[in-house]
C-alpha positions as a Markdown table, in Angstrom:
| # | Residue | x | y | z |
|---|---|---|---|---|
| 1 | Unk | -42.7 | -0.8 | -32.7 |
| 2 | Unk | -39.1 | -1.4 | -31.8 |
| 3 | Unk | -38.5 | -2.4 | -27.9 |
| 4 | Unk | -36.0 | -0.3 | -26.0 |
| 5 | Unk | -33.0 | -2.3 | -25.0 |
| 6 | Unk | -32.5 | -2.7 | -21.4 |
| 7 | Unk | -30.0 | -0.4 | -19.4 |
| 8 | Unk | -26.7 | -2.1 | -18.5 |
| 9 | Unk | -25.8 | -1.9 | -15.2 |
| 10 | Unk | -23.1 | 0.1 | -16.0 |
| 11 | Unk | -25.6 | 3.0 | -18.1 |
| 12 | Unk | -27.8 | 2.4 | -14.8 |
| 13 | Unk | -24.8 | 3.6 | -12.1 |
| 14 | Unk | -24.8 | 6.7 | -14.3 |
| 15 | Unk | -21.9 | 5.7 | -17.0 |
| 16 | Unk | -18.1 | 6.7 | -16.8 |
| 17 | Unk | -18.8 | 10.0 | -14.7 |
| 18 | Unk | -20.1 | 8.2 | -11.9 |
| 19 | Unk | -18.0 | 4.8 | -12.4 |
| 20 | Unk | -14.8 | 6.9 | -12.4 |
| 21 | Unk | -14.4 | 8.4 | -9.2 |
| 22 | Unk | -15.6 | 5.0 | -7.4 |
| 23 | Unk | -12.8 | 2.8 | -9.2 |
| 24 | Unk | -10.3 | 5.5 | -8.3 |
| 25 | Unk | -11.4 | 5.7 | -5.2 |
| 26 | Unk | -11.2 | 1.8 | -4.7 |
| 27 | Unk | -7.5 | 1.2 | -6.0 |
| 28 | Unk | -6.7 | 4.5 | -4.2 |
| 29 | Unk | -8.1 | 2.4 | -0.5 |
| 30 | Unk | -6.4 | -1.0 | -2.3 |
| 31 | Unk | -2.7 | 0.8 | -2.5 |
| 32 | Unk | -3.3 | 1.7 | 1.0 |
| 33 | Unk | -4.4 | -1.2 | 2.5 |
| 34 | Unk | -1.7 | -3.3 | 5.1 |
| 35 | Unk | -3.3 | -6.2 | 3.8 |
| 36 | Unk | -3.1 | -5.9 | 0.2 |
| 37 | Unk | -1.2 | -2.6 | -0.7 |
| 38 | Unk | 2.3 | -4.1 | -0.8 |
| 39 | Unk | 0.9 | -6.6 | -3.8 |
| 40 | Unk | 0.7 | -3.1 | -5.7 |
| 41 | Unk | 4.0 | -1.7 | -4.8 |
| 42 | Unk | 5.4 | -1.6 | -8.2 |
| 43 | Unk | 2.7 | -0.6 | -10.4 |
| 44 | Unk | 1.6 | 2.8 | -11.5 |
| 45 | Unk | -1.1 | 3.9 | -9.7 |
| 46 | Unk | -2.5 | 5.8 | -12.7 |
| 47 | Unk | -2.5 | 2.9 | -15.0 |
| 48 | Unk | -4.2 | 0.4 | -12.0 |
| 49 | Unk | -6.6 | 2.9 | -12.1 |
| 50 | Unk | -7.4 | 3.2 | -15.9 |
| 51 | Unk | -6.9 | -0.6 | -15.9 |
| 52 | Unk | -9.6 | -1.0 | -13.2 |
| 53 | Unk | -11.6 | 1.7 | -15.0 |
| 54 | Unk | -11.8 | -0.3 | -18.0 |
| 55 | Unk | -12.0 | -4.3 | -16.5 |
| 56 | Unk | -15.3 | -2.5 | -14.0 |
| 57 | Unk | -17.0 | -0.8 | -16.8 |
| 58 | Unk | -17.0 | -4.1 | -18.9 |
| 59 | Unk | -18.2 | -6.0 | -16.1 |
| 60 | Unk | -21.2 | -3.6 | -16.0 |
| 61 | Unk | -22.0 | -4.0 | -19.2 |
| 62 | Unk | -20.2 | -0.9 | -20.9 |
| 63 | Unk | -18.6 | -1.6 | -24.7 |
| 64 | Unk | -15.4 | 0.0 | -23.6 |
| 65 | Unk | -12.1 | -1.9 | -24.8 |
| 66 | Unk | -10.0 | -3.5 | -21.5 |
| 67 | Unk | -6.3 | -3.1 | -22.7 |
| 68 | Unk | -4.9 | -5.0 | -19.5 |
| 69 | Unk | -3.7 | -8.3 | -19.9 |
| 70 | Unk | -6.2 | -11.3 | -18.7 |
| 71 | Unk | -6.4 | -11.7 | -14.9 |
| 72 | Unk | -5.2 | -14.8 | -14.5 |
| 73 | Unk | -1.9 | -13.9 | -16.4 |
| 74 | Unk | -1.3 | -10.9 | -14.1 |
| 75 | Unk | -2.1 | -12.5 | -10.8 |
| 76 | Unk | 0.1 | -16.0 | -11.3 |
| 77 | Unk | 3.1 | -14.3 | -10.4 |
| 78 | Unk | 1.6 | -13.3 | -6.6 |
| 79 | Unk | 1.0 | -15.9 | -3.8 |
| 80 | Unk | -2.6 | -14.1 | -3.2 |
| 81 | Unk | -4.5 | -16.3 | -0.7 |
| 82 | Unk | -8.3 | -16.6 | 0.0 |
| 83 | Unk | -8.2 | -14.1 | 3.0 |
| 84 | Unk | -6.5 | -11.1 | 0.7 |
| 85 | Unk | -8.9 | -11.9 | -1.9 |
| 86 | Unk | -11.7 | -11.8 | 0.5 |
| 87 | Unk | -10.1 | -8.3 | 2.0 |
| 88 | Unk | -10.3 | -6.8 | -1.6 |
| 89 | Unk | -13.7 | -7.8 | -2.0 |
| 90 | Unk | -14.7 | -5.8 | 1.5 |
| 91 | Unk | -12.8 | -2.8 | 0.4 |
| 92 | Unk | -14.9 | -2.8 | -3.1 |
| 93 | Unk | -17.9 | -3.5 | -1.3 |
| 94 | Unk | -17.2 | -0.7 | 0.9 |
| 95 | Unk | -15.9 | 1.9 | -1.8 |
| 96 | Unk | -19.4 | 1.2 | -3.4 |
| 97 | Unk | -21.5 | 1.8 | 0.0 |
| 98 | Unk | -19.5 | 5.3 | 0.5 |
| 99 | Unk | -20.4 | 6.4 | -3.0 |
| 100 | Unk | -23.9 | 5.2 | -2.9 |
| 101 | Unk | -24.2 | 2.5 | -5.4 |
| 102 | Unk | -27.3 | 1.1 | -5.8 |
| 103 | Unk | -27.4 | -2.4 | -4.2 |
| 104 | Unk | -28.3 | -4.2 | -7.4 |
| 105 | Unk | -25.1 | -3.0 | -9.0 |
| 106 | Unk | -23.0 | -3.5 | -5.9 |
| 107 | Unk | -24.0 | -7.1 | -5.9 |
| 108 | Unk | -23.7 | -7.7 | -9.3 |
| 109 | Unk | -20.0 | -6.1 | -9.4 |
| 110 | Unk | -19.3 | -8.2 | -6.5 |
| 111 | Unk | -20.8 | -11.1 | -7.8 |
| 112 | Unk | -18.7 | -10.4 | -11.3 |
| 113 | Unk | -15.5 | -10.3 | -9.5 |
| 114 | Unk | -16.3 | -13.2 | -7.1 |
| 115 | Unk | -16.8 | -15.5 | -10.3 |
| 116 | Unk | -12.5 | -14.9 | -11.0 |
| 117 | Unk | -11.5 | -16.0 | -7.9 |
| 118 | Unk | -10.1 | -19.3 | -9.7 |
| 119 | Unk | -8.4 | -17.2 | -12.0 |
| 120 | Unk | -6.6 | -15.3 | -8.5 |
| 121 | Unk | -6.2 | -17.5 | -5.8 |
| 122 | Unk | -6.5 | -21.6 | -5.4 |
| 123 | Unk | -7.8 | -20.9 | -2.2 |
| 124 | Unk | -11.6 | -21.0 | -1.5 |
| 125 | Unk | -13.4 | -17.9 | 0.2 |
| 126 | Unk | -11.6 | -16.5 | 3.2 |
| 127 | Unk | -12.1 | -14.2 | 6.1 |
| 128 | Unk | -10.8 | -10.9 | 6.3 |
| 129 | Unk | -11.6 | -8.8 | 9.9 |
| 130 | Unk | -14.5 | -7.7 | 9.8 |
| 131 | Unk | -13.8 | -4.4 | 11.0 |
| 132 | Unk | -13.9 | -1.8 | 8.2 |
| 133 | Unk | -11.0 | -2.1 | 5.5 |
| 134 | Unk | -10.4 | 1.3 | 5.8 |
| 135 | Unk | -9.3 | 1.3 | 9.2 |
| 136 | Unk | -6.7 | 0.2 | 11.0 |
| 137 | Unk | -5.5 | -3.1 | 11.4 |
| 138 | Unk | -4.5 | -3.2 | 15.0 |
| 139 | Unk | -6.5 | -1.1 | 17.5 |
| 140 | Unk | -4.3 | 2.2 | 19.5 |
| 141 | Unk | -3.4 | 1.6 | 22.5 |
| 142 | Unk | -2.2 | 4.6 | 24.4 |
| 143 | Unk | 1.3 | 4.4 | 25.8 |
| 144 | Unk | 2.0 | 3.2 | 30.0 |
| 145 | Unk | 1.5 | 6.2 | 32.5 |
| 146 | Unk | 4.7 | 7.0 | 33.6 |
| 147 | Unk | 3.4 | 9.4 | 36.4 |
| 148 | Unk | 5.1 | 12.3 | 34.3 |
| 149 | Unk | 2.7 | 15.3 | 33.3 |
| 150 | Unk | 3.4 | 16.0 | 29.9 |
């Protein structure tokens, strides 16, 4: 009797229908962010997507061809320090916890994309705020009374 291969993590998450819309999702909050976005300014969305699609799936496991260039080629050009790496790692993390990745697959994505930081940043692990990346970077606060009823 043959033994059944183990699941990748990537079959495990529930393959490219349920990877998809979680790596969209993520570069979609990454293009936003005050902290990272402006690193992004001149890149397609679309292909960053497909691009993340592809380096993601791999990292799960998947046999699906990754036809970006290799990360540490794309990143020399960009000063990215340890606290914008560290801010991109929160918004993944995030992303995953809003579309209800299991743990184990969180981590080990994490984990995955954690072991490039060389190929990113010289600069060890940094802070980011630990509020949510999502939200905003500096709290509202509501303009001076001027005694004048709106």
């Amino acid at each position: 009797m043959t033994a059944v291969p183990e699941k990748t993590l990537f079959e495990q998450m529930g393959g490219a229908s349920a990877l998809r819309p979680v790596t969209d999702d993520f570069v979609t909050r990454c293009l936003a962010d005050t902290m990272i976005g402006f690193f992004f300014r001149d890149a397609d969305p679309e292909t960053l997507k497909l691009m993340e699609y592809q380096f993601s799936a791999r990292g799960l496991g998947a046999e699906i061809a990754y036809a970006g260039r290799p990360v540490a080629s794309v990143h020399a050009r960009f000063k990215i320090n340890g606290g914008q790496f560290a801010r991109r790692m929160q918004i993944l993390r995030e992303t995953c916890d809003d579309h209800g990745v299991a743990p184990h697959i969180r981590d080990a994505w994490l984990a995955h994309q954690d072991s490039l930081r060389q190929l990113v940043t010289p600069q060890p692990a940094g802070e980011c705020m630990p509020r949510r990346a999502s939200g905003p970077l500096v709290e509202h606060v509501p303009a001076a009374d001027d005694g004048k009823a709106p």
